[in-house]
Steps between C-alpha positions, in 0.01 A plus 500: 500500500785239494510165645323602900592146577850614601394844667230473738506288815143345426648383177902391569571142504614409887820372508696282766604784668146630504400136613783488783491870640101430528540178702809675714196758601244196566739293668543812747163585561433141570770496797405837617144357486592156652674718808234727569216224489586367879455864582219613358295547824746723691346853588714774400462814557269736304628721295214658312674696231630209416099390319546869351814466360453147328185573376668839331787310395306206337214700332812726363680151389167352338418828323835532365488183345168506381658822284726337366318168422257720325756671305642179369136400413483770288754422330484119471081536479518130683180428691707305769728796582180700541336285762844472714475882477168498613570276797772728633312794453216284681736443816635865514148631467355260840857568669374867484147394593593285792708778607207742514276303663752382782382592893702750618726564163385765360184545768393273778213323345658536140361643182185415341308402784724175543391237724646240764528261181620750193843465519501168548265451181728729322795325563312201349403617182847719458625105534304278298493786215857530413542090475210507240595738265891336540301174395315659203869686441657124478237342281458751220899573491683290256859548305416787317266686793165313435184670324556844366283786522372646162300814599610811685758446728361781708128405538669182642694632749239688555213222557757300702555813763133547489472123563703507829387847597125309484576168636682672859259784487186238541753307735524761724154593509387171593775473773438848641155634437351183480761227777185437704389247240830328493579196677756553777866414425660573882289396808601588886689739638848296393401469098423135500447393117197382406425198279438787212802690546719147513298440164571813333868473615526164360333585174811804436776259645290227212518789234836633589672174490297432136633823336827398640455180282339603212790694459730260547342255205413788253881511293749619398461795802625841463657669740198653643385143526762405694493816724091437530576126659739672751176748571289225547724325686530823763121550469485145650704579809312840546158299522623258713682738780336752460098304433505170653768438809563856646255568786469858491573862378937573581602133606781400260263278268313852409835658469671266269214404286459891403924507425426244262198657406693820393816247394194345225401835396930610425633174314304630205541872539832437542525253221328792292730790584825318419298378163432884428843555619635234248236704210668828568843353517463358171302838372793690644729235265230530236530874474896501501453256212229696302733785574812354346255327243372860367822659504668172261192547294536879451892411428351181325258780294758721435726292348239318295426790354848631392524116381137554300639818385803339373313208365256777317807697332705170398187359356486398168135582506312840441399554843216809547287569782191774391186627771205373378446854316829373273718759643831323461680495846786203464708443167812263490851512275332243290207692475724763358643303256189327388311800434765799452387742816699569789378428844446909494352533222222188545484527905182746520341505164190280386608156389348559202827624354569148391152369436407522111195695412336179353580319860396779763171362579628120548720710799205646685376150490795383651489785766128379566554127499833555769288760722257181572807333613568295206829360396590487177802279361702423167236812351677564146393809290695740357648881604684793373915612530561858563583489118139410394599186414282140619653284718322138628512416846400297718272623845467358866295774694419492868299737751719720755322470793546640876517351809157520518447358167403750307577535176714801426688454177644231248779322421669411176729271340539543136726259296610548149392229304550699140737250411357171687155544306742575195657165529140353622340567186790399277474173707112508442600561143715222473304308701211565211714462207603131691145465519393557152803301345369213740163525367532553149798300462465236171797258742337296813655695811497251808592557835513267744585349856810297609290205442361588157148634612433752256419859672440754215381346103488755237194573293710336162452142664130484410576543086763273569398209726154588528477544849421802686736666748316413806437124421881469534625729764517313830537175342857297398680574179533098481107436438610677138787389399567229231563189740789413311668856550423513917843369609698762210280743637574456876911530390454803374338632791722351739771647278337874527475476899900458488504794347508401126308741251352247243448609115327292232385167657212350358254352718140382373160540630164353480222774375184471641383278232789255582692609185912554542610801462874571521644812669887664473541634852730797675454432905727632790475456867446798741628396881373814655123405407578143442314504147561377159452745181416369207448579130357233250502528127265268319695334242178404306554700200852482551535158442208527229670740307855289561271188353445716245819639415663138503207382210579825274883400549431162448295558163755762424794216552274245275424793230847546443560133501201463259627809291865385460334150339257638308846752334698183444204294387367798247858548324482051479117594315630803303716277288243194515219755404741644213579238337188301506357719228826400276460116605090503392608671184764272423295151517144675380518211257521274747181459693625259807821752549239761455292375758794444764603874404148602576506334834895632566292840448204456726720373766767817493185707540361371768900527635467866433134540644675285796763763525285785461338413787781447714617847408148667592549315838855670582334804347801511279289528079454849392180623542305751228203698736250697411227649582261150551090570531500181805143493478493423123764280513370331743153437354743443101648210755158332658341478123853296393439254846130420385592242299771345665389527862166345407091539631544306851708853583342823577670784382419798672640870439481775755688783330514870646332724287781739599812319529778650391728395187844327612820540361609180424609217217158439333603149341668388828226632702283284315685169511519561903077512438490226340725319739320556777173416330635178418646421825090555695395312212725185589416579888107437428460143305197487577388850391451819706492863420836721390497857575656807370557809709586843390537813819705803547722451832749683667762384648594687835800568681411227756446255280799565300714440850372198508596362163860647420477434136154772468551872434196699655226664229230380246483134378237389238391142652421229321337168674472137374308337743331102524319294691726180468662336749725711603909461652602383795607759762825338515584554079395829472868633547599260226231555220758764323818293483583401155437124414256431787165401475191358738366328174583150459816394269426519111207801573779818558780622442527714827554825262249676443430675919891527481423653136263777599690556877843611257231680296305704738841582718712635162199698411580697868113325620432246806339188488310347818344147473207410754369150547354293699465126503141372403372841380746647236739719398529880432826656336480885469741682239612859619649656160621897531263773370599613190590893455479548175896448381562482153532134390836321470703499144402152501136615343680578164576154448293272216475184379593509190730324243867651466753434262847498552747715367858580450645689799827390742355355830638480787484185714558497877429184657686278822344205390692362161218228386260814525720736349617271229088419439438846478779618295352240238134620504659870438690397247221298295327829520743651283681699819868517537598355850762578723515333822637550863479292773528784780451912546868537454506314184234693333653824628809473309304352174288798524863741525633320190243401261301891440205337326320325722118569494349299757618385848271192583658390899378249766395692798681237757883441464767430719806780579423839619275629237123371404342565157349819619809661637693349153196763309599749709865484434449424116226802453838728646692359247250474181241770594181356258563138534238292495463263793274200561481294798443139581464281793329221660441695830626869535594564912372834455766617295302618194139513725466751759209395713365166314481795180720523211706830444351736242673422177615140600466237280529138626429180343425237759670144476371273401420615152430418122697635210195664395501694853872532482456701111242718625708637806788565243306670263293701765843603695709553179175758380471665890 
């Protein structure tokens, strides 16, 4: 309804000019009431149309403005307004009354039986009803119109007509039918009040005045309010000229209290009808405005619909608007180009045209689901081109409805998201594959905050620092790092947040069982998230297998070492070895010289045993393998240690009923045995139990990554365990080095581990050593399965006694004290020597002497060309010459593999003249 406050007079704040056009009125009525008051008493003449007339006029008045006080109440529904309404109603009602019953009015005695005292009680009640209801008007009116009614406006104007209707109907009863019980008001012939009259006229002035000020105190007023108090204010001088100081009917006290009578009953009226006045003014305005409104909202309409229209056809959107039957009646330029069909040829037709057959009932769903008034938003599914071909899209849908609301059709707005949800899932995809990489990544992936919180762990943490992902997310990469990396670790950060990609730094971290473990890390800094991305390699193995590499270089560096020694010292013991046998034969007479030649003897064989040893450590003798039972060797080997190892040690086979045979040296094999057997003998003084181990093993792929020196495939293993005392953690890298030893000084040479290491590694095995301190020691022999090769030339050879003979050899040797030594055995064999001291040498003896039979070379000599690449060169020139070699270590140049060539001979230095006959006669007879 709007805000009635500024529309209806009963509601309209009074302002000052309210306030000062009121008081203009009272301050007029109070002269023209102060000048009349002298003369109240003066006769005039009697005019009796003039009773008619005001009565008319202020029963017409009162009516009037009951109308329209009723009008507003039914409107405003304010309790307040109703009871002001009543009371004017009230006063037009007894106007009309007083009228009728008036002597000589309407009739000479008056209507309804009146009496001497009816008008005069009329005029009574008429005035002390009007100032009550103005009172009960005052108190229940407030600032927004007091108590409101909440029934039926109409039953209460109907009860409050009925009400007034009652009240004067008994009034006049009493006062007409019944005046003969009511006191007398007028006594004499003059109309001398009496003390009841002066009572009842006090009582109204009492009431009057009270409305008056009730009014006054109950703010803010309206303008009625203020119009009321002028009422009041006229009602006041109507009582008193007109009811207390006139002294009869037409003197000018009865006169000018009914003017202001009538004046009391206008000032409202009149304040009404220029308040309706002001309403139709402004409904006049209103109209104009509504007017002008609709016709800017038609042009307003009109052009928002050629703008929707425009908006529609620009669209990048499908836009399609279908009854709910899915009659297509709306289809834009994008829908044309989204789905192939014109505007004609869609606009019409079901819009099933471009729903698949698989998707038709998911659209009568839709139709159903929008019919209830249902939007539906972001909907994607898929539809068909004009081609037949699918296209995704995306679907907002909304009802059509009518001004009334209802539903009449549906609107569509279909966006192609073919290539969107193309790109989507490749992002999924991605997404996925950045997903799985994370998760099954071997490398630590970190990410973290500015401030080094880690946000995302990958699963690989757990097998590397034993924690789980979610025990370290949320919490600060410093509770894990090494405290002596922190600070190198912060650098690099602060170096990636300037925008420096880091490679390869090494930080290290504490595992969850407080071990280091150190990481190579890639990190970079993203600004746009503010995160760091790292990747961690653990360098565990790395640096294992590094450790590694740097002992096999190391015992590679010493094994050449050892091997160039053990060649120098063997050609010092192949002349000291020759020619002890001509020294003991020279002073056999002698026994003292015979005895110091014995001992010159013993001692150049243990030089040679000392040298053979150093050349099984480089892996550098020549091996002779065959096919080698382990098992029986094995037990062959415990039945030879019974003796020497004693009864306070335990010997103990467990042999593999089913292990394999091994291709390897026999006789070396079982010196490396007996090595080992005498090494847990010396680790358990006190006695203890030995071991032997036979199994079948394979060595994987894995485990061949780990040790660079293993090819992957079958190994025949072979374990010499005790239960001595074990080595410290701290020698174990050691125990292979040539020359060192955990026993104490006089009890080892520090050979015989370094012995069987050269050994097992020339034979193409692996040897892994296990102790630990207090509980013993386990060393397990891996020796290559054997495939059933034909054994080596080396077979043929026998021990027997040769005799010399006279054919031309050849001597090739760097060394002149060896070659000269040699040259002299040869000789005393009956051979004709010829000697050179390098390949060049003996290639132009061999051009110009024809007969030579035998070409006996060192393997190692200095210049371009060794001894095999000299019997290469000589075999071009003298196809059928015989060849023998000789050397104290060979550098692979006769043995391929730790295995001599088929159809090589070699004599090994140091050796005996017996040794050195036999080799002639067996290469000179090849």
């Amino acid at each position: 309804m709007g805000d009635e406050r500024n529309v209806f007079l009963s509601t309209v704040p009074a302002t000052r000019d309210d306030r000062v056009a009121a008081l203009v009125v009272v301050a007029v009525s109070a002269v023209l009431f102060a000048c009349v008051l002298p003369f109240a008493t003066v006769p005039l003449p009697a005019i009796p149309a003039f009773i008619a007339s005001y009565q008319s006029a202020l029963a017409i008045n009162d009516l009037i403005t009951a109308i329209l006080l009723f009008s507003q109440f039914a409107l405003l529904r304010s309790r307040a307004l109703l009871l002001l309404a009543s009371g004017y109603l009230f006063t037009a009602a007894a106007a009309i009354i007083h009228a009728l019953t008036f002597p000589g009015l309407f009739a000479p005695a008056g209507f309804f039986n009146s009496g001497p005292q009816t008008t005069a009680w009329l005029y009574q009640i008429w005035h002390t009803g009007f100032p009550l209801l103005a009172i009960g008007y005052a108190v229940l009116k407030d600032k927004d119109g007091g108590p409101k009614i909440r029934g039926s406006v109409g039953r209460a104007l109907f009860g409050s007509i009925v009400a007034v209707g009652v009240t004067l109907s008994v009034a006049t009863w009493i006062v007409t039918v019944r005046h003969d019980i009511l006191p007398t008001l007028l006594s004499g012939e003059e109309g001398r009040f009496t003390p009841i009259l002066i009572g009842i006229l006090s009582t109204e002035l009492l009431l009057s005045f009270a409305a008056l000020l009730i009014l006054w105190l109950r703010r803010p007023h309206s303008v009625l309010d203020i119009w009321l108090m002028v009422v009041m204010c006229a009602w006041l001088c109507d009582i008193a000229l007109s009811g207390v100081v006139n002294a009869a009917r037409f003197d000018l006290g009865f006169y000018a209290g009914r003017l202001y009578g009538l004046c009391a009953a206008s000032f409202v009226l009149a304040a009404l009808l220029v308040d309706n006045m002001g309403l139709q003014a402004k409904l006049a305005r209103l109209l104009g405005s509504l007017r002008l409104q609709a016709a800017s909202e038609r042009d307003l309409r009109t052009e928002r619909d050629s703008l929707f229209s425009a908006v529609v056809e620009s669209s990048s959107d499908a836009i399609i608007t279908i009854l709910l039957d899915g009659t297509i009646t709306g289809w834009n330029g994008a829908a044309e180009r989204l789905f192939g069909f014109t505007a004609a040829e869609a606009i019409g037709r079901q819009i099933g045209i471009i729903v698949p057959p698989d998707r038709r009932e998911e659209v009568r769903d839709i139709i159903e689901r929008i019919s209830r008034g249902e939007l539906i938003a972001h909907y994607e599914t898929s539809r068909m081109r004009k081609d037949g071909g699918a296209v995704d899209v995306s679907l907002s849908i909304s009802p059509i409805r009518m001004v009334s609301g209802e539903i009449v059709g549906i609107s569509k707005a279909a966006r192609d998201i073919t290539e969107s949800k193309r790109t989507q899932q490749a992002l999924s995809q991605e997404i996925e594959e950045r997903r799985r990489i994370f998760d099954s990544s071997n490398d630590l992936i970190f990410v973290t905050d500015s401030a080094g919180n880690f946000i995302q762990v990958s699963p690989s943490v757990t097998a590397i620092l034993g924690y789980e992902p979610a025990e370290m997310v949320g919490r600060s990469a410093i509770e894990f790092i090494h405290p002596d990396d922190l600070e190198h670790t912060r650098k690099e950060m602060r170096a990636g947040r300037r925008g420096q990609s880091k490679r390869n730094f090494e930080t290290r971290y504490i595992n969850k069982e407080g071990q280091s473990v150190t990481l190579n890390w890639t990190g970079t800094w993203s600004e746009p998230v503010r995160r760091h991305f790292f990747i961690g390699r653990d360098l565990t193995e790395k640096q294992a297998a590094e450790a590694q590499l740097r002992h096999v270089q190391k015992m590679d560096a010493v094994g050449q070492l050892t091997g160039g020694v053990a060649h120098d010292f063997n050609n010092i013991l192949t002349v000291i070895t020759g020619t002890i046998g001509i020294l003991e034969e020279a002073v056999a007479g002698e026994p003292q010289l015979a005895a110091i030649a014995k001992l010159i003897d013993e001692a150049a064989e243990r030089g040679a045993n000392l040298t053979r040893h150093l050349l099984a450590f480089a892996r550098k003798q020549p091996l002779q393998p065959l096919e080698v039972d382990v098992n029986a060797l094995v037990l062959e080997a415990a039945k030879l240690l019974h003796p020497t190892l004693g009864e306070h040690i335990e010997i103990t086979p467990l042999l593999a009923e089913d292990a394999w045979t091994a291709l390897v040296d026999p006789s070396q094999l079982t010196t490396a045995v007996l090595n080992l057997a005498i090494n847990a003998r010396d680790a358990m003084p006190g006695g203890g139990k030995l071991a032997f181990e036979t199994s079948n093993v394979y060595l994987d792929e894995t485990y061949a990554g780990m040790h660079s020196e293993v090819a992957p495939g079958n190994y025949v293993m072979i374990a010499v365990s005790d239960t001595g005392s074990g080595i410290p953690p701290a020698l174990l890298e050691r125990v292979f080095e040539p020359f060192f030893t955990t026993k104490e000084v006089g009890k080892g040479t520090g050979l015989g581990l370094s012995m069987v290491f050269g050994f097992v590694k020339q034979s193409g095995g692996h040897i892994k050593i296990y102790s630990e301190q207090g509980h013993g020691t386990s060393v397990k022999i891996y020796l290559p399965r054997a495939t059933g090769l034909n054994q080596t030339a080396a077979e043929a050879l026998v021990a027997a006694d040769i005799e010399g003979g006279n054919e031309i050899v050849l001597v090739v040797e760097d060394d002149s004290l060896v070659r000269r030594y040699v040259m002299t055995q040869i000789e005393s064999l009956g051979y004709t020597t010829l000697e050179a001291a390098n390949a060049s040498d003996a290639l132009r003896i061999i051009d110009d002497v024809p007969n030579v039979d035998l070409l006996f070379t060192d393997v190692i000599m200095p210049g371009n060309m060794n001894g095999r690449q000299l019997v290469d060169e000589a075999l071009k020139r003298r196809p059928g010459l015989k060849t023998l070699f000789t050397s104290g270590y060979t550098e692979n140049a006769i043995v391929h593999h730790g295995r001599l060539d088929s159809g090589v001979l070699l004599l090994a230095k140091p050796y005996r003249k017996s040794e050195l006959a036999r080799m002639i006669r067996l290469a000179l007879g090849s």
